[in-house]
VOVO-302193 format. One record per residue (C-alpha): residue in one letter; x negated, y, z negated; residue number from 1. Coordinates in nm, 3 decimals, always signed. Each point is the difference from the previous one (the first is absolute). Layout:
BEGIN
site nudo = A | east = X | north = Y | up = Z | kenu = NUM .
...
//
This chain:
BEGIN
site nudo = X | east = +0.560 | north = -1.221 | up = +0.620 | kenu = 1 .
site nudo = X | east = +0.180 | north = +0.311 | up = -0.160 | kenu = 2 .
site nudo = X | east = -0.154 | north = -0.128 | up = -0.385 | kenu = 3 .
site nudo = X | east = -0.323 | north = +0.119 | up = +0.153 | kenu = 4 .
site nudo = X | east = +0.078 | north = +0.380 | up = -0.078 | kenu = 5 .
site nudo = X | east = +0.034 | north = -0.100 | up = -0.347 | kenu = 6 .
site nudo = X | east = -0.378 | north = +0.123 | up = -0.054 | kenu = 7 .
site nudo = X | east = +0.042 | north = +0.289 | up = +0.261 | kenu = 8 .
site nudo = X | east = +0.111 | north = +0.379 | up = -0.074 | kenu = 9 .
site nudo = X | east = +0.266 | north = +0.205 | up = +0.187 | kenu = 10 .
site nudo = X | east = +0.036 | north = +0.436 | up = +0.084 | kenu = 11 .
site nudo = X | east = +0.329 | north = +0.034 | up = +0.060 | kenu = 12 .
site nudo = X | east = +0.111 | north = +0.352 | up = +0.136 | kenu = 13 .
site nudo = X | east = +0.333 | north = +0.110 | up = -0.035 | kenu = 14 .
site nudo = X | east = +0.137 | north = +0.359 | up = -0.109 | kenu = 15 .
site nudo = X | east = +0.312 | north = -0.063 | up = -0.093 | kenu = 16 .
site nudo = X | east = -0.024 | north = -0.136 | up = -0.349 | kenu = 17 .
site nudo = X | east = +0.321 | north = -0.238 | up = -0.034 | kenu = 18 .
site nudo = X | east = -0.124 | north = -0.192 | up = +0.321 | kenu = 19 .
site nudo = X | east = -0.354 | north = -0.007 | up = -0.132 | kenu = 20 .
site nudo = X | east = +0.048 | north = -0.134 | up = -0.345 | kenu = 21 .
site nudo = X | east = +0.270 | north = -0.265 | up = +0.145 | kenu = 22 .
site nudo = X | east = -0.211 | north = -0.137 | up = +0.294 | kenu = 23 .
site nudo = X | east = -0.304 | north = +0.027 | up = -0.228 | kenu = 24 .
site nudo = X | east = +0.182 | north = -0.195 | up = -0.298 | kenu = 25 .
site nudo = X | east = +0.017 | north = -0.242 | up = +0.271 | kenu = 26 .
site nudo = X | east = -0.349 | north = -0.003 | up = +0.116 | kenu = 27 .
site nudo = X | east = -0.142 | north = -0.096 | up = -0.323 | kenu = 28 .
site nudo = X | east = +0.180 | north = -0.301 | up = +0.050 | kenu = 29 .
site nudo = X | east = -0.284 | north = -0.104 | up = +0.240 | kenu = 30 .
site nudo = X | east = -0.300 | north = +0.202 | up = -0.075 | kenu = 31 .
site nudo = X | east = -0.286 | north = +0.062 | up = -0.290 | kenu = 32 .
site nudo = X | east = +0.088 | north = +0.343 | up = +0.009 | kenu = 33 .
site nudo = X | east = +0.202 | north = +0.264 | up = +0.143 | kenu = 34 .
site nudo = X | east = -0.110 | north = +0.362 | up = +0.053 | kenu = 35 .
site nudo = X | east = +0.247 | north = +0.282 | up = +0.103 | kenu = 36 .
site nudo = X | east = +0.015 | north = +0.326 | up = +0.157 | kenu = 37 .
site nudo = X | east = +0.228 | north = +0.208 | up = +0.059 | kenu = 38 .
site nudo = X | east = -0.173 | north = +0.209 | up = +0.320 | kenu = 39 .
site nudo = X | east = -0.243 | north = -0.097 | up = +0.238 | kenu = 40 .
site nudo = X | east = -0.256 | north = +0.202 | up = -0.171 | kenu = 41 .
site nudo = X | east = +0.017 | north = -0.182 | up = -0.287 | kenu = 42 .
site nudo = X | east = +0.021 | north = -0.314 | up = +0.201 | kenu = 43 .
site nudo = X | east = -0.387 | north = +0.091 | up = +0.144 | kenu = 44 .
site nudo = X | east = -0.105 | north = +0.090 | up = -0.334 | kenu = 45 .
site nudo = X | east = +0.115 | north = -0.342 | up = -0.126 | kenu = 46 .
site nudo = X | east = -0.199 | north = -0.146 | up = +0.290 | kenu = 47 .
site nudo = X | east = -0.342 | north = +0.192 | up = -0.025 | kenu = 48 .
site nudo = X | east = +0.005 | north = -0.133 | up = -0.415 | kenu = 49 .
site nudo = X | east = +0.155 | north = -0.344 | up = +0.029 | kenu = 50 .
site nudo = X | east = -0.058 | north = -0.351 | up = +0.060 | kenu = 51 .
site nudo = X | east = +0.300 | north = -0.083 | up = +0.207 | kenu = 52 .
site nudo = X | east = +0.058 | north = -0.279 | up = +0.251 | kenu = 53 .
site nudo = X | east = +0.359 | north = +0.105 | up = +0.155 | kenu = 54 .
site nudo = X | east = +0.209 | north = +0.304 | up = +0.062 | kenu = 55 .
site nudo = X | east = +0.373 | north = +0.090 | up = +0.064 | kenu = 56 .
site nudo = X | east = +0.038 | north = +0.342 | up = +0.087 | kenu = 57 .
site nudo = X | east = +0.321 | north = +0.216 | up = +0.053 | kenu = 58 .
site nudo = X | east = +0.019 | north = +0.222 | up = +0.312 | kenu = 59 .
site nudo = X | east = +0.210 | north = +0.325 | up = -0.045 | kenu = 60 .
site nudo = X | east = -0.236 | north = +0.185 | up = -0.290 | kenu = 61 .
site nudo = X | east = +0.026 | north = +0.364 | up = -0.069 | kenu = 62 .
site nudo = X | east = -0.413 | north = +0.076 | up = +0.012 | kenu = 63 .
site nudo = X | east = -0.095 | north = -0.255 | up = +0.222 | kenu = 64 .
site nudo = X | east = +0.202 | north = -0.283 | up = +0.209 | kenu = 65 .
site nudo = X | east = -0.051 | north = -0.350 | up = -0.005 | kenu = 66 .
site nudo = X | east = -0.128 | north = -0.048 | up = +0.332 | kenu = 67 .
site nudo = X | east = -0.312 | north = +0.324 | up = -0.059 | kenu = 68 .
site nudo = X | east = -0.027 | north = -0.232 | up = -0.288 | kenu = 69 .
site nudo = X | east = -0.124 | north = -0.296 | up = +0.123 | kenu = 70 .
site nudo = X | east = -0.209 | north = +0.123 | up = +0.249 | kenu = 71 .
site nudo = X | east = -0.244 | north = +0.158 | up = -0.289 | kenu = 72 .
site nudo = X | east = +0.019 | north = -0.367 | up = -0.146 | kenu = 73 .
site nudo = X | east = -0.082 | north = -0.128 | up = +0.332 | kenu = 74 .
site nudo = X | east = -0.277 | north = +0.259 | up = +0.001 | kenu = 75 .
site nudo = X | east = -0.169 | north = -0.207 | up = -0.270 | kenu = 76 .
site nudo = X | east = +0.102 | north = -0.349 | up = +0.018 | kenu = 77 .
site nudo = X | east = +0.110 | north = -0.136 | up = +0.346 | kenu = 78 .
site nudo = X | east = +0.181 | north = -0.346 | up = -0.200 | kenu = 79 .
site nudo = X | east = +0.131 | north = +0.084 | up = -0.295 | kenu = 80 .
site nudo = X | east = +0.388 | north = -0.158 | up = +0.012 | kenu = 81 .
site nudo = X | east = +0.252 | north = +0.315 | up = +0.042 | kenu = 82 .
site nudo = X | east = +0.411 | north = -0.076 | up = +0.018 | kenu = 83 .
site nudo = X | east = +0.184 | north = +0.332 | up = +0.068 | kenu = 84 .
site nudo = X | east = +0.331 | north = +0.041 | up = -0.189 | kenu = 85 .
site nudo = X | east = +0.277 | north = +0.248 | up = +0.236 | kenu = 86 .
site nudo = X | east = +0.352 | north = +0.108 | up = +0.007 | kenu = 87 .
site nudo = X | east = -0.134 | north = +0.216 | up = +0.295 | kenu = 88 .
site nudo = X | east = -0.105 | north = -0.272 | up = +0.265 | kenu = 89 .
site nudo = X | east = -0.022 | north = +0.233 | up = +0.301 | kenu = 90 .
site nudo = X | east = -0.188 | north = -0.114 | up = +0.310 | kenu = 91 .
site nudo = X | east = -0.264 | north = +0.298 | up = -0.060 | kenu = 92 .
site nudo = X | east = -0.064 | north = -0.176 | up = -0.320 | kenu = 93 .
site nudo = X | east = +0.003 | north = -0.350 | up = +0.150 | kenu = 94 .
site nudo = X | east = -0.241 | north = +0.087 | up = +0.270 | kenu = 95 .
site nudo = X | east = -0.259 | north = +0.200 | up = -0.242 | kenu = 96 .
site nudo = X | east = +0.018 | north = -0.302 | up = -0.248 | kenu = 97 .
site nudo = X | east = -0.046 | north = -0.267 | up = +0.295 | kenu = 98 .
site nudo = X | east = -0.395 | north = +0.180 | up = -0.011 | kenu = 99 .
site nudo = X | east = -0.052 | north = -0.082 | up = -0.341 | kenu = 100 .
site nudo = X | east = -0.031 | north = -0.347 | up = -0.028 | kenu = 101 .
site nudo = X | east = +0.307 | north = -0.031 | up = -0.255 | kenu = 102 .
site nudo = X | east = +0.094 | north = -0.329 | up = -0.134 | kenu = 103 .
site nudo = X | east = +0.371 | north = +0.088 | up = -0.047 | kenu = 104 .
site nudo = X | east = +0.228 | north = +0.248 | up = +0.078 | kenu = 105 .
site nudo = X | east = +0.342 | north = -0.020 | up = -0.231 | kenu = 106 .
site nudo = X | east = +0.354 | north = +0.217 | up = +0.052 | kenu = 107 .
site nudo = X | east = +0.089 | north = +0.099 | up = -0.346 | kenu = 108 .
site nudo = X | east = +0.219 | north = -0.104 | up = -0.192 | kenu = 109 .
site nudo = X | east = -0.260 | north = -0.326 | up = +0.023 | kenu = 110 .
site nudo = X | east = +0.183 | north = -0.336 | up = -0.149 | kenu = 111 .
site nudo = X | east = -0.242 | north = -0.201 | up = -0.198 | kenu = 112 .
site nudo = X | east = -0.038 | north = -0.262 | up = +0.254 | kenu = 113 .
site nudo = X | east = -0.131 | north = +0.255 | up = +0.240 | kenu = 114 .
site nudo = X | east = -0.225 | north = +0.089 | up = -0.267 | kenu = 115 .
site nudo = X | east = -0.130 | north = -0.330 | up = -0.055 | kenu = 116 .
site nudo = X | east = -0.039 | north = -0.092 | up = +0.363 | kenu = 117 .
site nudo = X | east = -0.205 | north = +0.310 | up = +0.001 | kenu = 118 .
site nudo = X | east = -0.192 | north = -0.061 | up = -0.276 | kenu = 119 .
site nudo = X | east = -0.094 | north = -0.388 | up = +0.138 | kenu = 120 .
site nudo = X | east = -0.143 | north = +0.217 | up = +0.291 | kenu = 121 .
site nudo = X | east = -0.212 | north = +0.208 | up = -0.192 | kenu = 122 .
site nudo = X | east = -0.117 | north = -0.335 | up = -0.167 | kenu = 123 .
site nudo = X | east = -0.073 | north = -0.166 | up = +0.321 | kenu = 124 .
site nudo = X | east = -0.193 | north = +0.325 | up = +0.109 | kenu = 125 .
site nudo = X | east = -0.231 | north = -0.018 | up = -0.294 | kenu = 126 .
site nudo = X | east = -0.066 | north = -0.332 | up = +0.026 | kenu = 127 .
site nudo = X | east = -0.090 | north = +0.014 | up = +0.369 | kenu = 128 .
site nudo = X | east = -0.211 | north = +0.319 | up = -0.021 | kenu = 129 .
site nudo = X | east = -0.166 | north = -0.132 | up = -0.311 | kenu = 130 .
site nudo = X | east = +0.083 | north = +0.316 | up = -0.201 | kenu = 131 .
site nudo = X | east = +0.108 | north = -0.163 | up = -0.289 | kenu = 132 .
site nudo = X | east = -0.313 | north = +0.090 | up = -0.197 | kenu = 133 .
site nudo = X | east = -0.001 | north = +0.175 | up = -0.331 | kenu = 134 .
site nudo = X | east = -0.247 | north = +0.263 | up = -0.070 | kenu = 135 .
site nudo = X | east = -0.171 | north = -0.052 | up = -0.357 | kenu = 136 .
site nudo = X | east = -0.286 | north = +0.244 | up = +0.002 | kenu = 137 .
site nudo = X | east = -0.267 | north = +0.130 | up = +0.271 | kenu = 138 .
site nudo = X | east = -0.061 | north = -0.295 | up = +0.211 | kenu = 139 .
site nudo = X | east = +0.191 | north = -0.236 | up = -0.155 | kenu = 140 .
site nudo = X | east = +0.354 | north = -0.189 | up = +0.115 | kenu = 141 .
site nudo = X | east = +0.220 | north = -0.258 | up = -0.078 | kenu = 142 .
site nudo = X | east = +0.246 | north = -0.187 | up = +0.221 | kenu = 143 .
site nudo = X | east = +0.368 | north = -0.166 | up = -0.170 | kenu = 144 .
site nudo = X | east = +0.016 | north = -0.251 | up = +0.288 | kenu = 145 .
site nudo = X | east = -0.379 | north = -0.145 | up = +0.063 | kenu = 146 .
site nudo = X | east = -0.099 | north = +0.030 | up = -0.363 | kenu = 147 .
site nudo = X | east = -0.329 | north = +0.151 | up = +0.059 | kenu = 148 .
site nudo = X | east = -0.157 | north = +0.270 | up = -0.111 | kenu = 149 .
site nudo = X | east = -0.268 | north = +0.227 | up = +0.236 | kenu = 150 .
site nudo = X | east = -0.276 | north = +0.202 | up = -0.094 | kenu = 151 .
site nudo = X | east = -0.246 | north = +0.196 | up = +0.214 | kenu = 152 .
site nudo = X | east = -0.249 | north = -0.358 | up = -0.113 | kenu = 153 .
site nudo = X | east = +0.254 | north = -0.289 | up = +0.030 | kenu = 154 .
site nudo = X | east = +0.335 | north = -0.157 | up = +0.049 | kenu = 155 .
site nudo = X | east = +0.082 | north = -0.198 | up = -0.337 | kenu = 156 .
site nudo = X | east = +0.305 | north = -0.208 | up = +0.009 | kenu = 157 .
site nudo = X | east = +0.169 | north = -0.010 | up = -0.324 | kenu = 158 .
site nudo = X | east = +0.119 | north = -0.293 | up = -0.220 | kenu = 159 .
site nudo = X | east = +0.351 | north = -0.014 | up = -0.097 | kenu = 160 .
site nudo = X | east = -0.033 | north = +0.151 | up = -0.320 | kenu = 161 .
site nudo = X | east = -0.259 | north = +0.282 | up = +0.143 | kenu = 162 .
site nudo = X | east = +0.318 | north = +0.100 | up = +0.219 | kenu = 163 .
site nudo = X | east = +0.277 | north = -0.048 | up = -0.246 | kenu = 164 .
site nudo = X | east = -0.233 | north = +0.249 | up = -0.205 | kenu = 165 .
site nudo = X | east = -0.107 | north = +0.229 | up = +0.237 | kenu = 166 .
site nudo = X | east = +0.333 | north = +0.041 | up = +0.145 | kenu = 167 .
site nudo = X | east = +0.164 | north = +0.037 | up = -0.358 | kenu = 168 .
site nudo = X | east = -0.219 | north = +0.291 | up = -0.042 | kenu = 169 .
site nudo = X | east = +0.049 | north = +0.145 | up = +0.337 | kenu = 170 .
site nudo = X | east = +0.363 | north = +0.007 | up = -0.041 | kenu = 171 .
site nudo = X | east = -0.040 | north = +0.222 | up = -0.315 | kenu = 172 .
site nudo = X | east = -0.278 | north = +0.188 | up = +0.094 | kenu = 173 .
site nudo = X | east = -0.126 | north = +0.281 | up = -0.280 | kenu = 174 .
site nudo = X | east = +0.255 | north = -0.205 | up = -0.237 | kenu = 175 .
site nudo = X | east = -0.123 | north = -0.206 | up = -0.283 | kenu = 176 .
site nudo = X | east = +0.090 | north = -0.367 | up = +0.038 | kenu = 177 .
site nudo = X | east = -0.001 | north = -0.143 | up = -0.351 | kenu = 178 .
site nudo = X | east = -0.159 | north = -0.384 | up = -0.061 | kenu = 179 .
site nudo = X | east = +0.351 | north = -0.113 | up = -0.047 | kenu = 180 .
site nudo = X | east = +0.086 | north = +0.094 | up = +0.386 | kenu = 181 .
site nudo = X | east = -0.331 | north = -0.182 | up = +0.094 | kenu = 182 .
site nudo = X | east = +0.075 | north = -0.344 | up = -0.181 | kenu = 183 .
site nudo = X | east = +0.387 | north = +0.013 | up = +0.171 | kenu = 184 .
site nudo = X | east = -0.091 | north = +0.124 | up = +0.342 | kenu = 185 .
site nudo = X | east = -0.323 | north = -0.152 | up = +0.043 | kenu = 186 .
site nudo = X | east = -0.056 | north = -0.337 | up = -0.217 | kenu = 187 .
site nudo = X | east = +0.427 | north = -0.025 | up = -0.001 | kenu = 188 .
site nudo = X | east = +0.022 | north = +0.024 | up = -0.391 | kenu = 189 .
site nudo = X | east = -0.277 | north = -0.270 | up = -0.037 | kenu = 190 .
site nudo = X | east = -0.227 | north = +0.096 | up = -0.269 | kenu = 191 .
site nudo = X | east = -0.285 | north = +0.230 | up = +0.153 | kenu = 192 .
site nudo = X | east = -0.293 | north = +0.002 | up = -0.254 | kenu = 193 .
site nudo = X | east = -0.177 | north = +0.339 | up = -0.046 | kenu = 194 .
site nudo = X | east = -0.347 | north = -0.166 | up = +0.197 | kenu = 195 .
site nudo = X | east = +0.210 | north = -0.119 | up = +0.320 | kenu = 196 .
site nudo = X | east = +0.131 | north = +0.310 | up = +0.042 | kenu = 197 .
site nudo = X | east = -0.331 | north = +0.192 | up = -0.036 | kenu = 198 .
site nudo = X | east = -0.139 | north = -0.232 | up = +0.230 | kenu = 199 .
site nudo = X | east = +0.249 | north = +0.035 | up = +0.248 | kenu = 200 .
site nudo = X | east = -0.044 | north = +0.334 | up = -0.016 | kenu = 201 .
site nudo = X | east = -0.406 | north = +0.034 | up = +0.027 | kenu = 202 .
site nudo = X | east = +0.088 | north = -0.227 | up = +0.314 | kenu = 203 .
site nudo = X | east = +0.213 | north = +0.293 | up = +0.152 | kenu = 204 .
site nudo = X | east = -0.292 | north = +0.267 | up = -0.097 | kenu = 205 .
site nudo = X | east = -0.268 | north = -0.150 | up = +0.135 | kenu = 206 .
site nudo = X | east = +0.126 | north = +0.059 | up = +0.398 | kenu = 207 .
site nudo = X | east = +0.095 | north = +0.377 | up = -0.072 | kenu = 208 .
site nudo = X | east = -0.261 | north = +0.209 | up = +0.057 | kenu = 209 .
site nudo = X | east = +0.180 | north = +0.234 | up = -0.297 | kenu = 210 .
site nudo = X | east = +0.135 | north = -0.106 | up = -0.271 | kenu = 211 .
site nudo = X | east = +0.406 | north = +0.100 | up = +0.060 | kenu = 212 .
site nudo = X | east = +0.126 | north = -0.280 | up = -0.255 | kenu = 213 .
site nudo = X | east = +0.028 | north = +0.209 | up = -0.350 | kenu = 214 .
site nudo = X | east = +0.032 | north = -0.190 | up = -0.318 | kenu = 215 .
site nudo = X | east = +0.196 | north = +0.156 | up = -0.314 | kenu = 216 .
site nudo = X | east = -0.167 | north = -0.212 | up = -0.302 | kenu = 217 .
site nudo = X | east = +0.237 | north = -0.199 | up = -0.141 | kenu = 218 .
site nudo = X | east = +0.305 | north = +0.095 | up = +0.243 | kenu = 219 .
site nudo = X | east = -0.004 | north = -0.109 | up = +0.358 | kenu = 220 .
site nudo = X | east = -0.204 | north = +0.168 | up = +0.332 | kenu = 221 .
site nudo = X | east = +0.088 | north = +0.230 | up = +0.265 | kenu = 222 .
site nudo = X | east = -0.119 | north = +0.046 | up = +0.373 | kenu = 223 .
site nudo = X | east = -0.111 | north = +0.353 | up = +0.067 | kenu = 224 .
//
């Protein structure tokens, strides 16, 4: 369950540097990509700007706590997965966060295991509220798990190498992926003629209403 995050993005909000960069050096362990802040405020900002499917949020901030927080996250999306991080788990705290439809709350220092049983949560959430949908442009998604891609016209489910492509892209978004990265994730180091890899991606073009797939002659593509 937990390999689902793989293609998902963490905020994690923590102002005290050491912890952050630890627990985050962690994190990437299990997601696409790991964004940090080290206040609240800069926690929202991350939000308002970001594609992200998960956050773990400190409490005790200096400009804003964790708990004020989550309830302007909550303002805008109701589901998004939240796990608050603590080493001040009063009841005041408890019962405010008991409101906010949290998926975890964790007692620092948090052992890994508490991590990852927290993590498999998150996981389970996403499946079940069918948020695990990644935004490619205006309209257009993209869900890991089902393989299918929806546009404000259709539902197209993708063949295996569609994915394996899509997802390779995805997962370095706004990052040329060169031809040789195609051919070993994609066709597994089988040889991957210039035409079928054109073709496969025309395929992908035709069901965005934009063209987001970028082509560098000669050197690879990149989703924007």
């Amino acid at each position: 369950m937990i390999e689902n995050l793989k293609n998902t993005n963490l905020l994690f909000v923590e102002d005290d540097d050491i912890i952050r960069k630890q627990y985050a050096y962690i994190f990437r362990s299990f997601f696409s990509q790991v964004l940090e802040a080290r206040s609240a405020l800069e926690g929202l900002e991350h939000f308002r700007n970001s594609s992200l499917q998960c956050i773990i949020s400190d409490i005790v901030m200096s400009d804003m706590n964790g708990i004020e927080f989550i309830k302007e996250i909550r303002e805008i999306d109701k589901k998004i997965p939240i796990i608050i991080f603590s080493s001040h788990p009063t009841q005041r705290y408890l019962l405010e966060s008991v409101k906010l439809n949290l998926t975890s709350f964790l007692i620092k220092p948090v052992s890994f295991g508490d991590i990852k049983k927290a993590l498999e949560e998150c996981a389970t959430k996403m499946i079940t509220d069918q948020l695990l949908k990644i935004n490619l442009s205006n309209g257009v998604n993209y869900c890991s798990i089902t393989k299918i891609l929806t546009t404000a016209d259709n539902d197209y489910v993708l063949t295996k190498k569609e994915s394996l492509f899509l997802e390779l892209l995805i997962k370095n978004r706004h990052t040329l992926v060169s031809k040789d990265r195609i051919e070993e994730s994609v066709y597994f180091n089988q040889e991957m003629s210039d035409s079928a890899l054109k073709n496969l991606v025309l395929k992908l073009r035709k069901k965005f209403s934009e063209n987001i797939i970028m082509n560098v002659s000669g050197h690879g593509y990149l989703l924007n």
